[in-house]
DSSP file (Angstrom, degrees, kcal/mol; ACC not computed):
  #  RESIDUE AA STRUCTURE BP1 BP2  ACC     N-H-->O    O-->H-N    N-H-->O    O-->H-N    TCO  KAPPA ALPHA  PHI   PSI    X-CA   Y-CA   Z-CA
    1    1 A X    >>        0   0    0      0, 0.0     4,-2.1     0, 0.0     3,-0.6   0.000 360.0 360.0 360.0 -39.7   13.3  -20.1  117.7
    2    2 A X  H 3>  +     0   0    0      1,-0.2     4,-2.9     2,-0.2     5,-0.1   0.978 360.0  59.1 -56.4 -54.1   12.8  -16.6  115.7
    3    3 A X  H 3> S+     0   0    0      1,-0.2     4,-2.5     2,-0.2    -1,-0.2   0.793 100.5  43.6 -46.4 -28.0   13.5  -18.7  112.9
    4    4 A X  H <> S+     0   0    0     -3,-0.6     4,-4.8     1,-0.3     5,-0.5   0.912 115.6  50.5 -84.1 -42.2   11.0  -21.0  113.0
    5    5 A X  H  X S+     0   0    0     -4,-2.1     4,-1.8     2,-0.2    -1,-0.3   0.916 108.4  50.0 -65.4 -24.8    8.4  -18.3  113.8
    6    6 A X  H >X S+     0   0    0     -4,-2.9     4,-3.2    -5,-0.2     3,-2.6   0.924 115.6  50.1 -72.1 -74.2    9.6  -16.2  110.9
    7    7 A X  H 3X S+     0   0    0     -4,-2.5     4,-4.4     1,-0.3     5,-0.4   0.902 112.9  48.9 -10.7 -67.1    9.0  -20.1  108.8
    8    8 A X  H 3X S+     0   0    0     -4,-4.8     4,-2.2    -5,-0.2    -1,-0.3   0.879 110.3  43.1 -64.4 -27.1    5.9  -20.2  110.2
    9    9 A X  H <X S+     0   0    0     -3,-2.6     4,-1.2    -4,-1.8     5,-0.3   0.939 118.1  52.1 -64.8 -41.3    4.6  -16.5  109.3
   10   10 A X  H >X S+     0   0    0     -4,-3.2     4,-5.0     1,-0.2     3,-1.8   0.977 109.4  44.0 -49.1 -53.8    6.1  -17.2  106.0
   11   11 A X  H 3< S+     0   0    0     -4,-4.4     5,-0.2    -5,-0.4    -1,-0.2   0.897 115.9  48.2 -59.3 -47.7    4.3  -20.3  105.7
   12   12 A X  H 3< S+     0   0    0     -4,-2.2     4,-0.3    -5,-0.4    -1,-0.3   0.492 113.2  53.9 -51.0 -22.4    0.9  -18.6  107.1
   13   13 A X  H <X S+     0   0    0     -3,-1.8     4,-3.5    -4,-1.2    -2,-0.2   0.712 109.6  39.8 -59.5 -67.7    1.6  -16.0  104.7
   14   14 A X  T  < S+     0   0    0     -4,-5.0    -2,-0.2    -5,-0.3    -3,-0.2   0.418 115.1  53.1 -69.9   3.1    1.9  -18.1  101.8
   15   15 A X  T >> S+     0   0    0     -5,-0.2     4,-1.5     2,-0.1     3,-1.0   0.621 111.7  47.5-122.3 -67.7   -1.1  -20.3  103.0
   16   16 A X  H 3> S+     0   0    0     -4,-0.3     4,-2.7     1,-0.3     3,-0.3   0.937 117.3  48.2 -46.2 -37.3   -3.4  -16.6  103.4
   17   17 A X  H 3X S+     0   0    0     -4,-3.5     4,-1.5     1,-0.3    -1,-0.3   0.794 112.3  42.7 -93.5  -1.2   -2.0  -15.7   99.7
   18   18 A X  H <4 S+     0   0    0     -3,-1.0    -1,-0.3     2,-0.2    -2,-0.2   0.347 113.9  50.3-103.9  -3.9   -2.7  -19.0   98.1
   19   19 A X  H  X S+     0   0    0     -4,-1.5     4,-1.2    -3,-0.3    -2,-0.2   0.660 114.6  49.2 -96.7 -42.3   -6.2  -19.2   99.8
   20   20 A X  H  X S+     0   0    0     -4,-2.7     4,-1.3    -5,-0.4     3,-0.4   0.945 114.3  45.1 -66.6 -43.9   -6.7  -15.3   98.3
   21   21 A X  H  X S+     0   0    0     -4,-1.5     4,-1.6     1,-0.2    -1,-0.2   0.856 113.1  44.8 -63.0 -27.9   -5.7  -16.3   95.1
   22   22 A X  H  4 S+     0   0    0      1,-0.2    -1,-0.2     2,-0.2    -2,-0.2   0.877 113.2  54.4 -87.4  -8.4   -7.9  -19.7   94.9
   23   23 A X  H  X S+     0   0    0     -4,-1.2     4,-0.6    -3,-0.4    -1,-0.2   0.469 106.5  52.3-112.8 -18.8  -11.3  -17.4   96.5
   24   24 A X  H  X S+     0   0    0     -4,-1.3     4,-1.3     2,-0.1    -2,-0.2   0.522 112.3  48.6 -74.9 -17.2  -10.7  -14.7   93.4
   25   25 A X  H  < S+     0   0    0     -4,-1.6     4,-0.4    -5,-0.3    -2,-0.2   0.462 111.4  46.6 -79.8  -2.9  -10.8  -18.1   91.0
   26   26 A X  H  >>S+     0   0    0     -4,-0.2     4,-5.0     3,-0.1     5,-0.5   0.751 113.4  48.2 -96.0 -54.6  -13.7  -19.3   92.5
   27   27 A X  H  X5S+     0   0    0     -4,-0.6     4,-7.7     1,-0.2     5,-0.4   0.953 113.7  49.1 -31.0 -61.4  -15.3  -15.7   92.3
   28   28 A X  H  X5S+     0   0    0     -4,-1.3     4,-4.5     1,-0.3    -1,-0.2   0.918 112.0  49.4 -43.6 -53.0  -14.3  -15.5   88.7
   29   29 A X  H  >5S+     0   0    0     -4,-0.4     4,-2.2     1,-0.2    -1,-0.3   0.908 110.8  44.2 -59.1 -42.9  -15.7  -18.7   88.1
   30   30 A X  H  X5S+     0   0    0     -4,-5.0     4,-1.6     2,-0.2     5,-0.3   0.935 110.7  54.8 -84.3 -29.1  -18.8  -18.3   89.5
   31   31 A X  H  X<S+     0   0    0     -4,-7.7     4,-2.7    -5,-0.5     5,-0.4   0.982 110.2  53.6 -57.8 -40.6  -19.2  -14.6   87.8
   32   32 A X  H  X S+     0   0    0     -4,-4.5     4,-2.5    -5,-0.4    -2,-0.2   0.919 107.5  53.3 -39.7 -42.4  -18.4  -16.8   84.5
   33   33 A X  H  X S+     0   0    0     -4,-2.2     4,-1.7     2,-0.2     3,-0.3   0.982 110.0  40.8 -64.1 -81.7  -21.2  -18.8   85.6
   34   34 A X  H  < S+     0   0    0     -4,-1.6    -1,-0.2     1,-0.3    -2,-0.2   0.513 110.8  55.1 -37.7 -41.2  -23.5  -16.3   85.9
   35   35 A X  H >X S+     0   0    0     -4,-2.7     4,-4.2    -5,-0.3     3,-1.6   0.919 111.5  49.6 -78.1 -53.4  -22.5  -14.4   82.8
   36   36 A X  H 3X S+     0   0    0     -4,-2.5     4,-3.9    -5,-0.4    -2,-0.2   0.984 105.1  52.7 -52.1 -43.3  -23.1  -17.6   80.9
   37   37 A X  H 3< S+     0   0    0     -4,-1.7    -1,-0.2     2,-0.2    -2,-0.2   0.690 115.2  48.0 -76.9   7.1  -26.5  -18.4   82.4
   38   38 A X  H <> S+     0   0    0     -3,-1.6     4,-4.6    -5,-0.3    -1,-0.2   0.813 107.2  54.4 -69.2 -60.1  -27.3  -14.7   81.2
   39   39 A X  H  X S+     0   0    0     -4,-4.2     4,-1.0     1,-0.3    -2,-0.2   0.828 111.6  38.1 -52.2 -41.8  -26.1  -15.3   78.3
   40   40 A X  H  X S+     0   0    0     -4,-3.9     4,-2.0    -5,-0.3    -1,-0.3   0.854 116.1  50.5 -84.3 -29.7  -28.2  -18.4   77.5
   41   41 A X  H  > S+     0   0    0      1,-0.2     4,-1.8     2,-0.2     5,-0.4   0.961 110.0  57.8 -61.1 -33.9  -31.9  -17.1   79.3
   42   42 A X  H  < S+     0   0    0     -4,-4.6     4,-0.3     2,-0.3    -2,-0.2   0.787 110.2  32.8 -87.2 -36.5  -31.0  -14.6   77.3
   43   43 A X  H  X S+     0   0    0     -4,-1.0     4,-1.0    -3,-0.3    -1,-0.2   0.254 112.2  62.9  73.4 -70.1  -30.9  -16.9   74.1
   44   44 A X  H  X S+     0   0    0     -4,-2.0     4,-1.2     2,-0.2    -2,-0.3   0.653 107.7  42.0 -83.3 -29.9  -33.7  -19.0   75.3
   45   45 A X  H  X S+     0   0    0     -4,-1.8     4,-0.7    -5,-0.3    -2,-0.2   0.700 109.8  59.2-121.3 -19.1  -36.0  -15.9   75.2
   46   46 A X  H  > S+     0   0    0     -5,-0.4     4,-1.8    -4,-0.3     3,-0.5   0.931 110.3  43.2 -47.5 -55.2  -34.5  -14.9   71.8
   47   47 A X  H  X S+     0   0    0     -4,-1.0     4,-1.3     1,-0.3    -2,-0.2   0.814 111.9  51.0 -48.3 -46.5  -35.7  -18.1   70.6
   48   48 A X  H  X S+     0   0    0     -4,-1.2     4,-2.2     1,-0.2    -1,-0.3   0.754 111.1  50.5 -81.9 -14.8  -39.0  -17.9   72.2
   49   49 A X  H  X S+     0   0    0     -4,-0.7     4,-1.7    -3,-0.5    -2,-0.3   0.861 110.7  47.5-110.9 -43.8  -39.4  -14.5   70.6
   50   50 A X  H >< S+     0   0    0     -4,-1.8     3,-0.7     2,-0.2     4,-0.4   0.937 115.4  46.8 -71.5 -96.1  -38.4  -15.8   66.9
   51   51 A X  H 3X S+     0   0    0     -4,-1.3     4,-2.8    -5,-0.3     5,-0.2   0.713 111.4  47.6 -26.5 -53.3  -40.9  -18.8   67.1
   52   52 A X  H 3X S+     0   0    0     -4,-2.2     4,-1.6     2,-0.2    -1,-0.2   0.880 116.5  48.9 -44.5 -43.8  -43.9  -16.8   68.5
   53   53 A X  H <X S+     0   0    0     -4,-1.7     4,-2.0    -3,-0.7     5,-0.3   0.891 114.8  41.2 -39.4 -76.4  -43.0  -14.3   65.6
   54   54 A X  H  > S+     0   0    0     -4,-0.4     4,-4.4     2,-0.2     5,-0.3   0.946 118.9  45.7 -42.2 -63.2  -42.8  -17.2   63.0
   55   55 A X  H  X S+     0   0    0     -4,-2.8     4,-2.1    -5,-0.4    -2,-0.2   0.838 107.8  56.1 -32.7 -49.9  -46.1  -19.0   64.6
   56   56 A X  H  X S+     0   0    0     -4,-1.6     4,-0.9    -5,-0.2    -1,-0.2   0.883 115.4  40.6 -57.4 -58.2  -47.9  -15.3   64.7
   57   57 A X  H  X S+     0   0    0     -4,-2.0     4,-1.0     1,-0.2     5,-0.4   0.832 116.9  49.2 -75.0 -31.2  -46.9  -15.3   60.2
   58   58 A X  H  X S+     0   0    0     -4,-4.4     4,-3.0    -5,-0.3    -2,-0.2   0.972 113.8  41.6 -67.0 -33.2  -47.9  -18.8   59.9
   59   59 A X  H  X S+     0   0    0     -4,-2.1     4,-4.0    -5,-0.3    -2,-0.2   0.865 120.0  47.6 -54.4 -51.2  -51.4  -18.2   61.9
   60   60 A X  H  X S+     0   0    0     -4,-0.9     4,-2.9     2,-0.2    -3,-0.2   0.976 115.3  46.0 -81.2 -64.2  -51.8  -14.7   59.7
   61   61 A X  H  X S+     0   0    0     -4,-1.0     4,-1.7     1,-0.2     3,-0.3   0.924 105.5  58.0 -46.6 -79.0  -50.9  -16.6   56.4
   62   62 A X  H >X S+     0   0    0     -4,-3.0     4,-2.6    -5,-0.4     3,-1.0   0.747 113.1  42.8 -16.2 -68.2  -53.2  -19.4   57.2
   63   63 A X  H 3X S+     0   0    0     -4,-4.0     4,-2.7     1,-0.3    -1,-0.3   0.848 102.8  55.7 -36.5 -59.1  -55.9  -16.8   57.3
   64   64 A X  H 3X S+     0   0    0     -4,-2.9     4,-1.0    -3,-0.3    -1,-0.3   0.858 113.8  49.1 -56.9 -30.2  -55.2  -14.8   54.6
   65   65 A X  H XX S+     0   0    0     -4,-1.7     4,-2.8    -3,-1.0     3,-2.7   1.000 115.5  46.5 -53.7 -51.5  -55.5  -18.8   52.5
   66   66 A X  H 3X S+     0   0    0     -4,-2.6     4,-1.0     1,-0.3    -2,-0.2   0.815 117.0  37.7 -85.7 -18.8  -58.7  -19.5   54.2
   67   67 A X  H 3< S+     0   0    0     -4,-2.7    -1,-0.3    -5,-0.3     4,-0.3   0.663 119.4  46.6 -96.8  -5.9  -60.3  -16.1   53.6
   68   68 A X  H XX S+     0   0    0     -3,-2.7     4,-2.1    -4,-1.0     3,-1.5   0.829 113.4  55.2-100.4 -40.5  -58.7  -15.9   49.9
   69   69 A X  H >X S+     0   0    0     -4,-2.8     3,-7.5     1,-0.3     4,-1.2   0.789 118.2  40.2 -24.0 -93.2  -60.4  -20.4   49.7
   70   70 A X  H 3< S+     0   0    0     -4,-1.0    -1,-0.3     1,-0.3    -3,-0.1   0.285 106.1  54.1 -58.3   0.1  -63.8  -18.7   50.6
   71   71 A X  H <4 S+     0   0    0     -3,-1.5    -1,-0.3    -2,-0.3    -2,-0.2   0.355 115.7  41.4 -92.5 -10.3  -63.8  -15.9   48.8
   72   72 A X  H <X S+     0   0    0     -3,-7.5     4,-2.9    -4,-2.1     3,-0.3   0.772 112.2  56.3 -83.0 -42.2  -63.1  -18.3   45.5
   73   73 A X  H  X S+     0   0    0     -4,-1.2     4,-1.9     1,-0.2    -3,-0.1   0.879 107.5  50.7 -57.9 -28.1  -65.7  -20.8   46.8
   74   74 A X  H  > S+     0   0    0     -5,-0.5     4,-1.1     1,-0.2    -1,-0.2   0.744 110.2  49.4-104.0  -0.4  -68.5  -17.7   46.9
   75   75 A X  H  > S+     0   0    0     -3,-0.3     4,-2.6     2,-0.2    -1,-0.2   0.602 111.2  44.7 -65.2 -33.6  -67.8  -16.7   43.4
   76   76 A X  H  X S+     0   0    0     -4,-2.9     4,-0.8     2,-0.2    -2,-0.2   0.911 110.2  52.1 -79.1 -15.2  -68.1  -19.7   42.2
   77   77 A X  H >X S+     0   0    0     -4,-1.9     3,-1.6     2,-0.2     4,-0.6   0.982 120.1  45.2 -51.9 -86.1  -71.6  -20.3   44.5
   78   78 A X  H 3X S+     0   0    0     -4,-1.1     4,-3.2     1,-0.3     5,-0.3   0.622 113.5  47.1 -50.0 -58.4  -72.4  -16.8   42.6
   79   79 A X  H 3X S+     0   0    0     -4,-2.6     4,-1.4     1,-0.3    -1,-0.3   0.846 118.5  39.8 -71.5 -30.9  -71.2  -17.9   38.9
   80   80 A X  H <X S+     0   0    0     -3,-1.6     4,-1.2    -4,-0.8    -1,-0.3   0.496 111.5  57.6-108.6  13.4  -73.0  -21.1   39.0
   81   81 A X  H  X S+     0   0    0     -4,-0.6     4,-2.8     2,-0.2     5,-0.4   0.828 115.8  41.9 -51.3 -64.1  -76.5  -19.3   41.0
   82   82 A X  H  X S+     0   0    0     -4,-3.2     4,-1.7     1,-0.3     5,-0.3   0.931 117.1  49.2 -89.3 -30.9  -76.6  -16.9   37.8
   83   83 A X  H  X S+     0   0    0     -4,-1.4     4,-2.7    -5,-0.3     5,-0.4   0.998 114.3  42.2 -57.0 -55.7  -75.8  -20.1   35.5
   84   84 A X  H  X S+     0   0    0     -4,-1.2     4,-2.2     1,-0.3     5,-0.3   0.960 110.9  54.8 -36.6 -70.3  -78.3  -21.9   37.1
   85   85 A X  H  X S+     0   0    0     -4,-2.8     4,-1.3     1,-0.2    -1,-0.3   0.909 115.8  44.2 -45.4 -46.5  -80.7  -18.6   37.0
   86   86 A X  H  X S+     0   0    0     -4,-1.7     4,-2.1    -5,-0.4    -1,-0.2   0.780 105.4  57.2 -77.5 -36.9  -80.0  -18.5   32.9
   87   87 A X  H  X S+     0   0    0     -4,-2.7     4,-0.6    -5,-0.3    -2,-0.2   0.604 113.7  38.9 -79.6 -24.3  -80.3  -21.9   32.4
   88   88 A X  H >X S+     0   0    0     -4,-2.2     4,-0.9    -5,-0.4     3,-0.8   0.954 113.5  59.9 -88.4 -35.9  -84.1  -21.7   33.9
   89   89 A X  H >X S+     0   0    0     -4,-1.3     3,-2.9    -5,-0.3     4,-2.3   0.957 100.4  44.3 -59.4 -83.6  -84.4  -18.9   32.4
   90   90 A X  H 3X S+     0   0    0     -4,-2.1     4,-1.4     1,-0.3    -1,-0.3   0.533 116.4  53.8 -25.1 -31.6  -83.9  -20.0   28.9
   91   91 A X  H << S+     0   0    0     -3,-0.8    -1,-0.3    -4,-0.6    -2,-0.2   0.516 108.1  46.7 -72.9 -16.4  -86.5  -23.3   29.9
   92   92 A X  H <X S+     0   0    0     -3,-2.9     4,-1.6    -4,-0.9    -2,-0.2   0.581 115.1  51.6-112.1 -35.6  -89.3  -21.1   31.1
   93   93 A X  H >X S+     0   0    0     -4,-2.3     4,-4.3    -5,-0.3     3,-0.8   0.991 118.4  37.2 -54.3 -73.2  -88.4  -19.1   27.5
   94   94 A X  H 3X S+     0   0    0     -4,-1.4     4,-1.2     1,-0.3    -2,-0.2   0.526 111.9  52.4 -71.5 -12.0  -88.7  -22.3   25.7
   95   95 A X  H 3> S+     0   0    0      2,-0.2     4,-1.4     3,-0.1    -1,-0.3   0.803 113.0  51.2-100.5 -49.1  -91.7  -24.1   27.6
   96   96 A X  H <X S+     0   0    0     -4,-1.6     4,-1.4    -3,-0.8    -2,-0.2   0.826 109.2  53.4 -86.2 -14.6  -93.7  -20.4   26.8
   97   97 A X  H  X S+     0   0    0     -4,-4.3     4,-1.6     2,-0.1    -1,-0.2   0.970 109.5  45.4 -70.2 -35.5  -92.7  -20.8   23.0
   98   98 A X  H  X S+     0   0    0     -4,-1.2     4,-1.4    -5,-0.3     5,-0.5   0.928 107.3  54.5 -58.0 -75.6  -94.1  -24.0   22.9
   99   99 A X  H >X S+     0   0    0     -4,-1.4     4,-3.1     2,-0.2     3,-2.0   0.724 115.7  46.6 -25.5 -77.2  -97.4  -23.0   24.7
  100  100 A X  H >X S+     0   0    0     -4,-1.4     3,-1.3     1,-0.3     4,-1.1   0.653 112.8  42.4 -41.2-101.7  -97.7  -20.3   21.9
  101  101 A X  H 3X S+     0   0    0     -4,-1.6     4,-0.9     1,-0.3    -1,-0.3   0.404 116.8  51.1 -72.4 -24.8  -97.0  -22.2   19.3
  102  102 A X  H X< S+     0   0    0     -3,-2.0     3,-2.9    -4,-1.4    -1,-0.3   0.984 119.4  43.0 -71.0 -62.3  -99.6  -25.3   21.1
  103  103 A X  H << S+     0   0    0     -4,-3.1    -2,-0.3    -3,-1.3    -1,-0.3   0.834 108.7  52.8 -78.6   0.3 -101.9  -22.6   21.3
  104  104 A X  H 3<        0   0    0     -4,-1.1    -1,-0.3    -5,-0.4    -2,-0.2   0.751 360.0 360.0 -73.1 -11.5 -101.4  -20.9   17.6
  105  105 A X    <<        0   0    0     -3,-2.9    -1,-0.2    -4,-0.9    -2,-0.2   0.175 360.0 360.0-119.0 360.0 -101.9  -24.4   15.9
């Protein structure tokens, strides 16, 4: 009879340490778990932080084209104003040489 109760502690024994053992692999596991799903938010917000960053220089760039576009488009508004402006000029010249000459003859 002792025996079987010694059997049976053993066995209750070996039952308690093989339940302790499998409830620090589950721990482990789920601290794995955990560390990984750090590890990727952590990842994911790297990522988001890179793209805004990139978006931010593409936005900034853009600008700097459009503002260097419109600051060629209003020199050239300017150079062909003062062409324009020369070109009358030079008609308004020649229209009062005739008129002299109309009225010298």
């Amino acid at each position: 009879m002792e025996k079987r109760i010694k059997e049976a502690k053993k066995k209750d024994e070996l039952r308690k340490k093989q339940q302790e053992k499998r409830m620090k692999l589950m721990a482990e596991e789920r601290r794995l778990r955990e560390l990984q799903k750090a590890a990727l938010e952590e990842a994911e917000e790297e990522n988001r932080v890179a793209v805004a960053k990139e978006m931010h220089e593409k936005e900034r760039q853009m600008a700097e084209e459009k503002e260097a576009a419109m600051k060629e488009m209003r020199r050239r508004a300017q150079e062909e104003e003062l062409e324009r402006k020369k070109k009358h000029e030079e008609h308004r010249q020649q229209v009062f040489l005739i008129e002299e000459i109309k009225d010298y003859v």
